[in-house]
BAKOLSE-478635 format. One record per residue (C-alpha): residue number from 0; residue in three letters; y, z, x. Coordinates in Angstrom, 1 decimal. Example, Ala and Ser with C-alpha at 12.3 -4.5 7.8 and 13.67 -1.06 7.14 Angstrom:
! BAKOLSE-478635
NODE  num  residu      c2      c3      c1
NODE    0     ALA    -4.5     7.8    12.3
NODE    1     SER    -1.1     7.1    13.7
! end
This chain:
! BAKOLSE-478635
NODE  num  residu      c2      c3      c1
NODE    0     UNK    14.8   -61.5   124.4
NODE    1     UNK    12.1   -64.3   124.6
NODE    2     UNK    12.8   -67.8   124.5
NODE    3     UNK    10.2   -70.0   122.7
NODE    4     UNK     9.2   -73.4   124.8
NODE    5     UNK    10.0   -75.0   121.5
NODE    6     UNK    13.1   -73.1   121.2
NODE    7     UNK    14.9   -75.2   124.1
NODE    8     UNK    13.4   -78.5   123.2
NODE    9     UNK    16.8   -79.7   121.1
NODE   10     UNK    18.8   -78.2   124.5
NODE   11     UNK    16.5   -80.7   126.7
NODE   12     UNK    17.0   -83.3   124.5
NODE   13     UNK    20.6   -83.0   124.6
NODE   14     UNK    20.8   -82.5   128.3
NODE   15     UNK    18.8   -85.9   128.7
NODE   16     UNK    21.5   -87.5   126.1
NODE   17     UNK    24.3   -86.6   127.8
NODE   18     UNK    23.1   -87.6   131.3
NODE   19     UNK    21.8   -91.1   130.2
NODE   20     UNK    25.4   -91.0   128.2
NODE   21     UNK    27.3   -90.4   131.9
NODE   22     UNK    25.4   -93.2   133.4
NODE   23     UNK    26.0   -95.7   130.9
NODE   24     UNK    29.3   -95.0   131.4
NODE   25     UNK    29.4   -94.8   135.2
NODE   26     UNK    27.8   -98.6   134.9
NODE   27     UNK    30.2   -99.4   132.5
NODE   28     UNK    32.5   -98.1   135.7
NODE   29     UNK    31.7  -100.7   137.6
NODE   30     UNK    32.7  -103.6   135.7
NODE   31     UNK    34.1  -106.5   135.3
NODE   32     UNK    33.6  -107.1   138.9
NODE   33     UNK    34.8  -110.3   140.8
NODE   34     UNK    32.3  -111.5   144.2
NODE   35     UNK    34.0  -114.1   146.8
NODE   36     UNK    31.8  -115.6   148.0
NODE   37     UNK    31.8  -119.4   150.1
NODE   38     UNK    31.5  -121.4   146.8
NODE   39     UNK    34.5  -119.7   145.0
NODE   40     UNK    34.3  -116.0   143.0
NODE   41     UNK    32.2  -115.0   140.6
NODE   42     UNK    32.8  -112.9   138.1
NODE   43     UNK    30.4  -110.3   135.9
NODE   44     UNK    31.6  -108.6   132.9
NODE   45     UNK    29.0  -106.6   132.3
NODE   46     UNK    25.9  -104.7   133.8
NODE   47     UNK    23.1  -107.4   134.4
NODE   48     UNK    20.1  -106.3   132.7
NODE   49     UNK    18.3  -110.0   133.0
NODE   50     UNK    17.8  -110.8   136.7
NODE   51     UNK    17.0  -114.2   138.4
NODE   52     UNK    16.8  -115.4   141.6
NODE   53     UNK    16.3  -118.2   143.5
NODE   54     UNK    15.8  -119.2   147.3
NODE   55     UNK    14.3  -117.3   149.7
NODE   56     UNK    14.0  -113.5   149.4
NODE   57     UNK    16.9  -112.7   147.1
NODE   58     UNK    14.2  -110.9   144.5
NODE   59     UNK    13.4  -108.7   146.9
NODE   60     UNK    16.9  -106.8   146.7
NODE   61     UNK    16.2  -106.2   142.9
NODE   62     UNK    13.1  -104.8   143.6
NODE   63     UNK    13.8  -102.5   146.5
NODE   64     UNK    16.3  -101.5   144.4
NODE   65     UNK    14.0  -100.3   141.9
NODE   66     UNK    14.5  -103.6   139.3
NODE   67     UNK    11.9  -106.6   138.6
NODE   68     UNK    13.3  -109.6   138.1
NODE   69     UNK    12.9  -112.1   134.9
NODE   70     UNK    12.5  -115.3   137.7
NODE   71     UNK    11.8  -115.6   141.1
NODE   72     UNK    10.9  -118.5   143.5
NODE   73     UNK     7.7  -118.5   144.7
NODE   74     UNK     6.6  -118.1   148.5
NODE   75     UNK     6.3  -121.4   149.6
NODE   76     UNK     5.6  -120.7   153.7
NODE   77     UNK     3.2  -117.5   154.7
NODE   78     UNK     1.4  -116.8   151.1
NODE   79     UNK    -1.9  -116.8   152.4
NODE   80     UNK    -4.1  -116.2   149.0
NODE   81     UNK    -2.2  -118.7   147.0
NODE   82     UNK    -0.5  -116.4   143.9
NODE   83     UNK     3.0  -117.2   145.2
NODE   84     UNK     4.0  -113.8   146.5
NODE   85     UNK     4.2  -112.5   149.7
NODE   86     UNK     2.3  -109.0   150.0
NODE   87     UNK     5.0  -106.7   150.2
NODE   88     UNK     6.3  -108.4   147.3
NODE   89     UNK     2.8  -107.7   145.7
NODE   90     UNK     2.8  -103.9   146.6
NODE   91     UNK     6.3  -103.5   145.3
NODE   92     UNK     5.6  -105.0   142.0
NODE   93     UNK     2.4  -102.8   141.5
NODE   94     UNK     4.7  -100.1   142.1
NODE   95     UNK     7.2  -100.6   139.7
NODE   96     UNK     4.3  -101.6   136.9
NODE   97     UNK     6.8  -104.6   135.6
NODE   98     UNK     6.4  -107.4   133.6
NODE   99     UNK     5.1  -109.8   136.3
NODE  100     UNK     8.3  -112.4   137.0
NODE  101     UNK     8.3  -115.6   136.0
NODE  102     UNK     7.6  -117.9   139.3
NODE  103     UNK     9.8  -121.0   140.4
NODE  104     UNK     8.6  -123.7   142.1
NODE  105     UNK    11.0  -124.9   144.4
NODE  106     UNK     9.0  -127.3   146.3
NODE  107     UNK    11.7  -130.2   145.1
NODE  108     UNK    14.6  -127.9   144.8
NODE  109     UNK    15.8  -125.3   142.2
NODE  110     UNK    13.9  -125.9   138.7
NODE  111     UNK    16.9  -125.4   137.0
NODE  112     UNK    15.2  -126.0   133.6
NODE  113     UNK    12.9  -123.0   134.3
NODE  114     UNK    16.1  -120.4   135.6
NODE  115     UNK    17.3  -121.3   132.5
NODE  116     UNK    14.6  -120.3   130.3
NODE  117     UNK    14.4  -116.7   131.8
NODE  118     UNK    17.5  -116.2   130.0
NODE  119     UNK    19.4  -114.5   132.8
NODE  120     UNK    22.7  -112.4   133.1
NODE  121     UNK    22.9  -112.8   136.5
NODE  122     UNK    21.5  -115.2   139.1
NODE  123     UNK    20.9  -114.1   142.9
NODE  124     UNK    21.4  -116.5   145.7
NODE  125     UNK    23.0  -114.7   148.6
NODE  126     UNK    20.4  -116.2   151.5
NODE  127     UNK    20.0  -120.0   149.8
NODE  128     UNK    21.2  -123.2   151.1
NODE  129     UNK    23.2  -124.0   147.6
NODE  130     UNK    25.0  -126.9   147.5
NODE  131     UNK    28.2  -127.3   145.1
NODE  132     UNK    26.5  -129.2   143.0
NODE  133     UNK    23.6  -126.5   142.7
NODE  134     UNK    26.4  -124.1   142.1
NODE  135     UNK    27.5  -125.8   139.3
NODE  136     UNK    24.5  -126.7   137.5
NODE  137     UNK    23.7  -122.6   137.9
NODE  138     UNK    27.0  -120.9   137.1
NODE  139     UNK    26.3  -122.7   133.5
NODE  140     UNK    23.2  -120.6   133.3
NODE  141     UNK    24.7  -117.4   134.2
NODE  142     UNK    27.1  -115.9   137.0
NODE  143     UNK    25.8  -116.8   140.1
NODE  144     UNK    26.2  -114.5   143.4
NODE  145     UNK    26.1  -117.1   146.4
NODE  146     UNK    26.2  -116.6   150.8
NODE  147     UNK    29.4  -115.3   152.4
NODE  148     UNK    29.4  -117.9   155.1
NODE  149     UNK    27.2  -121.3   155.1
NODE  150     UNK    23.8  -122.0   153.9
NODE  151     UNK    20.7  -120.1   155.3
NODE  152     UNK    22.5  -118.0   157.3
NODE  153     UNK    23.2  -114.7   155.4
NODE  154     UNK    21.1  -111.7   157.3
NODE  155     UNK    19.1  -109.3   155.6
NODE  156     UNK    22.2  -106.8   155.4
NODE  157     UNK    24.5  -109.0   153.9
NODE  158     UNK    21.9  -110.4   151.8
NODE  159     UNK    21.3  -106.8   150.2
NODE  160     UNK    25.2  -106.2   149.9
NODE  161     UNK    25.9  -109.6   147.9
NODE  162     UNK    23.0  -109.0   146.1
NODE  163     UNK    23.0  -105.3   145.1
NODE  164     UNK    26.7  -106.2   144.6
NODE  165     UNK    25.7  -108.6   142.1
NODE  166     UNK    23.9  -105.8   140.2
NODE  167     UNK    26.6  -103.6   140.4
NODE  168     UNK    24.8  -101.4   142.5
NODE  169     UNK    26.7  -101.9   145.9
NODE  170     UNK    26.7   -98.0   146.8
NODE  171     UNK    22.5   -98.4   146.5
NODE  172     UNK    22.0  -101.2   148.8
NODE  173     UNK    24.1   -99.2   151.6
NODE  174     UNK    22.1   -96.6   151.2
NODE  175     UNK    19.4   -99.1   151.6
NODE  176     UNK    20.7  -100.9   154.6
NODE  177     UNK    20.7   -97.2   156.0
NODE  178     UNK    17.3   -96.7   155.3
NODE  179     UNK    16.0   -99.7   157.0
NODE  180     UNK    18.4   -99.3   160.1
NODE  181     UNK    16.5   -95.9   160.7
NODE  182     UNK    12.7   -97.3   160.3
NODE  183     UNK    13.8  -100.2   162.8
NODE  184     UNK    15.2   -97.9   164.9
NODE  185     UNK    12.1   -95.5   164.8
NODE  186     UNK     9.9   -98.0   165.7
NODE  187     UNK    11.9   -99.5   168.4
NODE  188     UNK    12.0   -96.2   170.7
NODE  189     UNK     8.4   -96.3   171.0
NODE  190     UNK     8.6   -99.3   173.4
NODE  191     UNK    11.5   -98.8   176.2
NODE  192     UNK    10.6  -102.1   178.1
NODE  193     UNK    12.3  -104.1   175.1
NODE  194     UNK    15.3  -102.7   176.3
NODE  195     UNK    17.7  -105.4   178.8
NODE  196     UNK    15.0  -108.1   177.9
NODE  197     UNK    16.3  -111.1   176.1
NODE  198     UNK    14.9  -113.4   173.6
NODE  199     UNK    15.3  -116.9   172.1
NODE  200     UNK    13.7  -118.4   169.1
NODE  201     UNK    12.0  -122.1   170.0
NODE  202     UNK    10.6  -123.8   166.2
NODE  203     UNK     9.2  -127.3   165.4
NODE  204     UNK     7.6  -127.8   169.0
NODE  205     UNK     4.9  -130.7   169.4
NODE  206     UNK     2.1  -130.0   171.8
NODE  207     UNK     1.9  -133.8   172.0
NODE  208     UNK     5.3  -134.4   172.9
NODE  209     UNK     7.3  -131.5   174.6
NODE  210     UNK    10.3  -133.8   175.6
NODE  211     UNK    12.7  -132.1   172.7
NODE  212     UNK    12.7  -128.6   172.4
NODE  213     UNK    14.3  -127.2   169.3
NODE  214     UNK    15.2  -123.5   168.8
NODE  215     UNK    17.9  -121.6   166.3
NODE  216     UNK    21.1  -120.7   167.5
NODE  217     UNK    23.1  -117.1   167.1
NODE  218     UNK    23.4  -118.4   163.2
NODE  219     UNK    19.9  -117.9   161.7
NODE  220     UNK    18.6  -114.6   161.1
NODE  221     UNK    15.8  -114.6   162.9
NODE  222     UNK    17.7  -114.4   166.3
NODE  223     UNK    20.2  -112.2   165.1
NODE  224     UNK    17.1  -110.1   164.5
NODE  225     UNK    16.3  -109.9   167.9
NODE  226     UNK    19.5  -107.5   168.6
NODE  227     UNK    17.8  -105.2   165.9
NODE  228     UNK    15.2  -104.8   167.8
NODE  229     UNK    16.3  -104.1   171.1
NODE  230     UNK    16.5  -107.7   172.3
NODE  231     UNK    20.2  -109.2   174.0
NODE  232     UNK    20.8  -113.2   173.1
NODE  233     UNK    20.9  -115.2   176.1
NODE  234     UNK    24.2  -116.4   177.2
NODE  235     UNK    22.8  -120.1   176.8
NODE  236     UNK    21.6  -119.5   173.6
NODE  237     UNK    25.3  -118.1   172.4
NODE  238     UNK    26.8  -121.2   174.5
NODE  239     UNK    24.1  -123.5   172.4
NODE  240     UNK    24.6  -121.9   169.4
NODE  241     UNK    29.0  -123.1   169.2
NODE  242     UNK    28.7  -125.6   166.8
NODE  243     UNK    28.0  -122.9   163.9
NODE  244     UNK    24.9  -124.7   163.1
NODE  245     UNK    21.8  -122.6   162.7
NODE  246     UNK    19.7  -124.7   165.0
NODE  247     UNK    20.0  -126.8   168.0
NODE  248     UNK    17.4  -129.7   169.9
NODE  249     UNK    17.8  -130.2   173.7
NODE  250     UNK    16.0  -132.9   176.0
NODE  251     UNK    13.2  -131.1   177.8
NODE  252     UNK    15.5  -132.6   181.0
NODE  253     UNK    18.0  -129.9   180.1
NODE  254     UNK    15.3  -127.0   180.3
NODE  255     UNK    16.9  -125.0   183.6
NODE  256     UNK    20.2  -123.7   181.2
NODE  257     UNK    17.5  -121.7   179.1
NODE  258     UNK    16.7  -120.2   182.8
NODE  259     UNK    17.8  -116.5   181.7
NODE  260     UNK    15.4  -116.1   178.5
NODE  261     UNK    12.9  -113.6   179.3
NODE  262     UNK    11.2  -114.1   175.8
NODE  263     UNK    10.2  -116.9   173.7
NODE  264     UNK     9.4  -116.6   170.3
NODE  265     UNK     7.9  -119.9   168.3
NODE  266     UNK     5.6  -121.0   165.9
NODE  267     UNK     2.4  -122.1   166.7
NODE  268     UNK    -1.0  -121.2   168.4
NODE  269     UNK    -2.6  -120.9   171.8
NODE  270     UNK    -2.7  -124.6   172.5
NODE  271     UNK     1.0  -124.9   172.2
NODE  272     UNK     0.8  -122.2   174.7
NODE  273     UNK    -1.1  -124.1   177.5
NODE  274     UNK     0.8  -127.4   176.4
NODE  275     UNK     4.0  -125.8   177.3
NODE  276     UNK     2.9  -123.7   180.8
NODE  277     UNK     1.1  -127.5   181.5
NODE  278     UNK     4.1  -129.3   181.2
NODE  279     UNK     6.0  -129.6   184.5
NODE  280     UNK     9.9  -129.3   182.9
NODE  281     UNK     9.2  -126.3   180.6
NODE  282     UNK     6.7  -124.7   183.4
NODE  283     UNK    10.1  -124.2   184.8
NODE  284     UNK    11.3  -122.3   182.3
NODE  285     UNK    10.6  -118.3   183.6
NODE  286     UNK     9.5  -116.8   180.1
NODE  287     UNK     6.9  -119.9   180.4
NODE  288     UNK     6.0  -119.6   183.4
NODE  289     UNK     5.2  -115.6   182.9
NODE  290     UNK     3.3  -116.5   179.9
NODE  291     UNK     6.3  -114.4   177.9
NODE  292     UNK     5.5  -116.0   174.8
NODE  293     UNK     5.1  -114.7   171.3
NODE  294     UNK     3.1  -117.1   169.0
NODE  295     UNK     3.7  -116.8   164.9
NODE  296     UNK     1.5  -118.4   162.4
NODE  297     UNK     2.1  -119.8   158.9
NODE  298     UNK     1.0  -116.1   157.8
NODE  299     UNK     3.0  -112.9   156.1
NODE  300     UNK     3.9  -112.2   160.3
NODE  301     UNK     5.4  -115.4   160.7
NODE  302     UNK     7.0  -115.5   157.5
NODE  303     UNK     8.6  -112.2   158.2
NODE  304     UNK    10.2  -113.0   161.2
NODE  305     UNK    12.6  -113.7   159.7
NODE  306     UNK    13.6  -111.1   158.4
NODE  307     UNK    14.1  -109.9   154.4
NODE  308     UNK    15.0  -106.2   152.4
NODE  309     UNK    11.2  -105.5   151.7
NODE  310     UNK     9.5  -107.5   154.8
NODE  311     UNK    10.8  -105.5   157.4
NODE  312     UNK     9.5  -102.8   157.6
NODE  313     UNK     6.1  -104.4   156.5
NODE  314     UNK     6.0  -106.3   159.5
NODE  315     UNK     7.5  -103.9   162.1
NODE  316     UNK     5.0  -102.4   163.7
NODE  317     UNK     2.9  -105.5   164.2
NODE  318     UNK     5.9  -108.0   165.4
NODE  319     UNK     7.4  -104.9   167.5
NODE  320     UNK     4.1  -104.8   169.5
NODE  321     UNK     4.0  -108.2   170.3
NODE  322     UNK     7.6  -108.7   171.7
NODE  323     UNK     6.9  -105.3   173.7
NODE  324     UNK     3.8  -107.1   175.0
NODE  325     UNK     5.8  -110.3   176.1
NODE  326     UNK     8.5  -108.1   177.5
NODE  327     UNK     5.9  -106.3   179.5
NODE  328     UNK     4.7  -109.7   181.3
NODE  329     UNK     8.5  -110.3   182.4
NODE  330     UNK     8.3  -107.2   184.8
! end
C-alpha cells in the first residue's frame, strides 16, 4: 500500500503539536524557581520570555544559549568600531537573526529608566558590581538574578549557572560550561611549556611613575583564569590576595615578595615594557627582568582577558600564544 506525502501531513502536524505541547510543559516543570543569591532570593514564577541584562557580559549567557535579549549594556572597554558590541557578540547575533537588543549605556551607572522600558520578565546580573540600592530599584522592574559572592567577582562558570539558572535553563548552561572546558583544554595541550609556570595579573601601571604597582588578587576572574589555562597562582599573589578584595597596590619597595612570578600579564604597550625593565626595583622582579611580559590593549584581546561565556573561545588561540610565548622566555 502507498502512502501519499500529503497523506501523513495531519500525522506531522500532530507529531510537531505534541512535542511543542511536552516542552511547554517541561518549562512549565521548572517553575516557580527561587535563586539565593548575595543580595537575598529571587523568585520567578514563570518561564522568562523578555530578557535584560545589565553589567558586564551577562547577555552573553542568553545568547550562547540560543536567546537574544530585549536590553543589554553596551561595551564600554575593547569595542573598537564604536556600535557598542564586542565581535563575538556581533557574530552571535547575526547568527541567531534577532531583533537587534536594545543598548544601555552605563557610562554613569545602570539606566534604570531604559531597563524598564524593555519590559522584561527577568533581569540578568550575575557578574555586576550591584549595590543594594541597585537591587532595589531593579527587583521593581522585574526579578533580578544577582552574583553568588561580592561584586565583580563571579567567573565565567558561575556567571553562566546564575544566569542560565535565571532562564530556567540550568541543565543547558552545564552542558555549556562543558563545552567550553573542552575548547580551553584543546587549545591548551598544544603548548606544554605553560605547564609549572605561574602568572600574575599587574593593571593601572604608570610608565611615569612605577613606585605603586597594582595587580588583582585570587578574586577577579582574570587570574582565576590563569589556572584554566595551565597557569599556577603565585604563593604571594594568594598571600596578597587575603583581604577578599579583587585587587591589591604594593610600594614598588616591596617588589622582591612577587619574586616567584614567572609571568606578568598587564595592560599597556611596549613603552610600559622598557619603563618597567628600566626601573631599578621592578628590574628586580624575574618575569621583568626575562622580559616575561604579556602586553593587552584597550582592544576585543584585552577585553577578553577577562574572561566571558562567548569571549573565550574567541580569544583562545590568540591570548594562549602569547602566555606560551612569555612562558618560553622563563626557560
Amino acid at each position: 500500500m502507498r502512502i501519499k506525502l500529503h497523506q501523513l501531513a495531519p500525522l506531522a502536524a500532530l507529531l510537531l503539536s505534541m512535542s511543542a505541547l511536552q516542552t511547554a510543559a517541561d518549562d512549565a516543570a521548572r517553575f516557580p524557581l527561587d535563586i539565593k543569591h548575595a543580595l537575598g532570593t529571587t523568585t520567578i514564577a514563570k518561564k522568562p520570555i523578555r530578557i535584560a541584562t545589565v553589567a558586564w557580559a551577562n547577555h552573553e549567557v542568553p545568547l550562547a544559549l540560543g536567546i537574544v535579549p530585549v536590553g543589554m549594556a553596551a561595551a564600554n572597554f575593547g569595542d573598537d568600531d564604536g556600535d557598542g558590541l564586542l565581535p563575538w557578540v556581533s557574530e552571535r547575533l547575526k547568527e541567531l537573526n534577532g531583533n537587534p537588543p536594545r543598548l544601555f549605556d552605563e557610562g554613569d551607572g545602570i539606566d534604570f529608566e531604559a531597563v524598564a522600558e524593555t519590559q522584561p520578565d527577568v533581569i540578568l546580573a550575575a557578574y555586576s558590581g550591584l549595590n543594594r540600592n541597585d537591587y532595589a530599584t531593579l527587583s521593581q522592574i522585574a526579578p533580578v538574578v544577582a552574583y553568588p559572592q561580592a561584586p565583580w567577582s563571579t567567573d565565567w562558570r558561575e556567571t553562566i549557572r546564575f544566569d542560565s539558572a535565571g532562564l530556567g535553563m540550568a541543565t543547558e548552561g552545564e552542558t555549556l560550561i562543558s563545552d567550553i572546558e573542552k575548547k580551553i583544554a584543546a587549545e591548551v595541550a598544544k603548548y606544554p611549556e605553560l605547564k609549572g609556570k605561574s602568572a600574575m595579573f599587574v593593571t593601572h601601571l604608570d610608565a611615569t611613575d612605577l613606585s605603586i604597582v597594582n595587580f588583582y588578587t585570587s578574586q577577579d576572574t582574570r587570574v582565576r583564569f590563569f589556572k584554566d589555562l595551565g597557569l599556577s597562582m603565585p604563593k604571594s599573589v594568594a598571600q596578597a590576595s587575603s583581604n577578599g578584595s579583587f585587587a591589591g597596590s604594593i610600594s614598588a619597595e616591596q617588589i622582591d615578595m612577587f619574586d616567584d612570578v614567572d609571568i606578568v600579564v598587564t595592560y599597556g604597550n611596549q613603552q610600559l615594557v622598557e619603563a618597567m625593565k628600566a626601573n631599578p626595583l621592578l628590574a628586580r622582579m624575574p618575569a621583568v627582568k626575562h622580559d616575561a611580559i604579556v602586553t593587552l590593549g584597550r582592544d576585543p584581546v584585552g577585553t577578553a582577558a577577562n574572561p566571558t561565556p562567548l569571549s573565550i573561545t574567541w580569544v583562545l588561540p590568540a591570548y594562549v600564544a602569547k602566555l606560551a610565548e612569555a612562558a618560553r622566555k622563563t626557560e
